[in-house]
N, C-alpha and C positions, 0 to 999 in steps of 0.2 A: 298250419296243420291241415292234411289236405281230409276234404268231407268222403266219409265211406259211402257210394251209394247203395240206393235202395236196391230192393226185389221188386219185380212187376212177379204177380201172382195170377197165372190162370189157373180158375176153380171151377169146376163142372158141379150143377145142381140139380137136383133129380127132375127126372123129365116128367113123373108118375107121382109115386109113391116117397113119402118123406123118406124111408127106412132106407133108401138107397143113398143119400148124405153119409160122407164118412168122416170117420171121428179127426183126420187130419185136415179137410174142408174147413169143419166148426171150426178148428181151434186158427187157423189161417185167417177167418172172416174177421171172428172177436181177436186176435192181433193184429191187424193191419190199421195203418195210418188214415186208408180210406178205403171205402167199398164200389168201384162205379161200376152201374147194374144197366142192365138194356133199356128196362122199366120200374123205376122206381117203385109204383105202386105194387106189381105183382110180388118185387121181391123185399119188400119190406113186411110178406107177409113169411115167407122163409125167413128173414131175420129173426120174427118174434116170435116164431115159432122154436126156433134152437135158444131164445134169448138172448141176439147179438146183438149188439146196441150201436155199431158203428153207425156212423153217417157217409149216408149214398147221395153219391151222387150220378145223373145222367150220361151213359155213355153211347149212342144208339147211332145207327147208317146214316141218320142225318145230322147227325154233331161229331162223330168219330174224328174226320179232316180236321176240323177248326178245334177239337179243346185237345186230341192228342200233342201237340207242345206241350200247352200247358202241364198234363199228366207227364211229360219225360223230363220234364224240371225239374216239376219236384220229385220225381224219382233220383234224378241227379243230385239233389240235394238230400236226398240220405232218407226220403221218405219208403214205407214199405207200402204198397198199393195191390190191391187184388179185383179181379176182373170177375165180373156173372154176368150169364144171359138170362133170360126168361127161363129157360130148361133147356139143361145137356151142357157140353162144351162149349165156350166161345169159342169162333172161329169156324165153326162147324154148320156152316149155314146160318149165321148169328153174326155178330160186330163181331171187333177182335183181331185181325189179322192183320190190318194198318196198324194200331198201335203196338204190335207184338216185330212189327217189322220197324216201325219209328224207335225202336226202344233198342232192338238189337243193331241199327244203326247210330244207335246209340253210344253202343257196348255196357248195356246195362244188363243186367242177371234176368232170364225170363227163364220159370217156372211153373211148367203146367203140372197141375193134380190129376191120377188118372182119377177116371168117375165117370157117370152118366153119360149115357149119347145114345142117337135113339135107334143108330141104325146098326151098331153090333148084336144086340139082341134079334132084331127083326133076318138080319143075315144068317147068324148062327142057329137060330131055328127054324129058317125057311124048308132047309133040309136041298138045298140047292150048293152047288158046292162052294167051299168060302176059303178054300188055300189062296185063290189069286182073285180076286173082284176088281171093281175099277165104283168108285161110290162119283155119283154125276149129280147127285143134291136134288134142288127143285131146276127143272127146266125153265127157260124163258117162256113166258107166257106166251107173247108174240112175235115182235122180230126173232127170227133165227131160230126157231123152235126147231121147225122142220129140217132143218140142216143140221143140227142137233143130234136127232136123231135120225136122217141118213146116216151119219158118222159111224152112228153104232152100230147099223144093221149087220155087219158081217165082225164084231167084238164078239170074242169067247169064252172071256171071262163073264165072272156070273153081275149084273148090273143093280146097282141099287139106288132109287131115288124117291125121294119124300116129293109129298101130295098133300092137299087140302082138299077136302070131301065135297067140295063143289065144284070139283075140275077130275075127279075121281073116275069117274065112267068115262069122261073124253078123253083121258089120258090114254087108259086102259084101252080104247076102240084106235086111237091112235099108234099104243105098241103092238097091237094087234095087225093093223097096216102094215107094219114095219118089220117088224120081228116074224109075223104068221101066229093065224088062231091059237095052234097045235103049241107053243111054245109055253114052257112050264113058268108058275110065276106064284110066287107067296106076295098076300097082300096082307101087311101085320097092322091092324089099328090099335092106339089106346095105350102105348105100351107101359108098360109098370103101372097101367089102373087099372080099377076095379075091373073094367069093362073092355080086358085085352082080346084080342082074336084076334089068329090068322088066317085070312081063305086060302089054301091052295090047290091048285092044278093048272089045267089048261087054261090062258087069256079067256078063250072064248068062251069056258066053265065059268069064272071068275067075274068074268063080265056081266052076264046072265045072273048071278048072283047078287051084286051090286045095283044092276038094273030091277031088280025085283025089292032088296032091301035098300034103302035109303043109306047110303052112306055118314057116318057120324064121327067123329074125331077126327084125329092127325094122322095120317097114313105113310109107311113105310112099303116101297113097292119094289120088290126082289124080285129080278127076270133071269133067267140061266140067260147064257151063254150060245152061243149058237156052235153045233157040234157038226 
């Protein structure tokens, strides 16, 4: 009798605010065979929180290569497995896209849950336009930054990339270089917390701002497009 296989389940988890978990999430997590999480510790605190009781285990950049076998076995074997990051979608600047490509080389069922992610909110209210974008994630720190971003300097579409608040203002002085002062730019921190904000206007407004407040959270950084 041949074994039906499993579903690989990608589950998005709110990046903020619990209330944005949806009620097909929950019931996904407490059904599945197993849970593998970015970081155990942070999301065994979403477990207890909806009352899921599964057992996680580690799935993160530096184990993805080496346990994804293991995870397409037993999915082959007829187990049902679902995937979490720390916050938002896997795959989305998070683990996830190795084992979502081992799995469908597989030919195994992969199923993402829509939900959370941090930079649909930040684009869609930057007030920048969002028919066509080109989303570039976190830039390289160092090799190939600057090439990077030569690339984009003559892109039209509107550009979105995530920041950490202590690379915040040298980013910003950097698309400033590249882009020009004058070029419009939504800076969203915080999103789905308490303590959300967007700055917008010109880099060089933006900058001046950021240079006077201390930068704080997890940043989403919307730049138009060059017209």
């Amino acid at each position: 009798m041949q074994t039906i296989m499993g579903i690989l389940y990608i589950v998005p988890t709110p990046v903020g605010n619990m209330e944005d978990m949806t009620l097909r999430a929950i019931r996904i997590l407490k059904e599945a065979d197993l849970v593998l999480a970015e970081d155990t510790r942070t999301s065994s605190h979403l477990l207890k929180h909806f009352d899921i009781k599964q057992h996680l285990v580690s799935h993160h950049k530096f184990n993805e290569h080496e346990a994804s076998r293991g995870v397409v076995e037993r999915l082959l074997s007829g187990e049902t497995i679902a995937l979490i990051s720390d916050a938002g979608t896997p795959g989305i600047s998070d683990p996830g896209f190795f084992l979502v490509r081992e799995a469908v080389k597989a030919g195994i069922e992969v199923q993402t849950l829509p939900g959370a992610t941090a930079f649909v909110p930040a684009l869609v209210s930057s007030g920048l336009p969002c028919d066509r974008f080109c989303f570039e994630g976190f830039l390289p720190q160092k090799k190939g930054r600057q090439s990077r971003l030569n690339a984009l300097a003559d892109e039209k579409r509107t550009m979105v990339f995530y920041e950490s608040p202590y690379r915040l203002v040298k980013t910003l002085h950097q698309f400033c270089d590249v882009f020009g002062a004058d070029r419009q730019v939504s800076v969203c921190r915080e999103i789905s917390k308490i303590h959300e904000e967007s700055v917008r206007g010109m880099l060089s407004d933006v900058i001046s701002h950021f240079e006077e407040q201390e930068p704080r959270g997890e940043f989403v950084i919307v730049v138009a497009g060059k017209t």
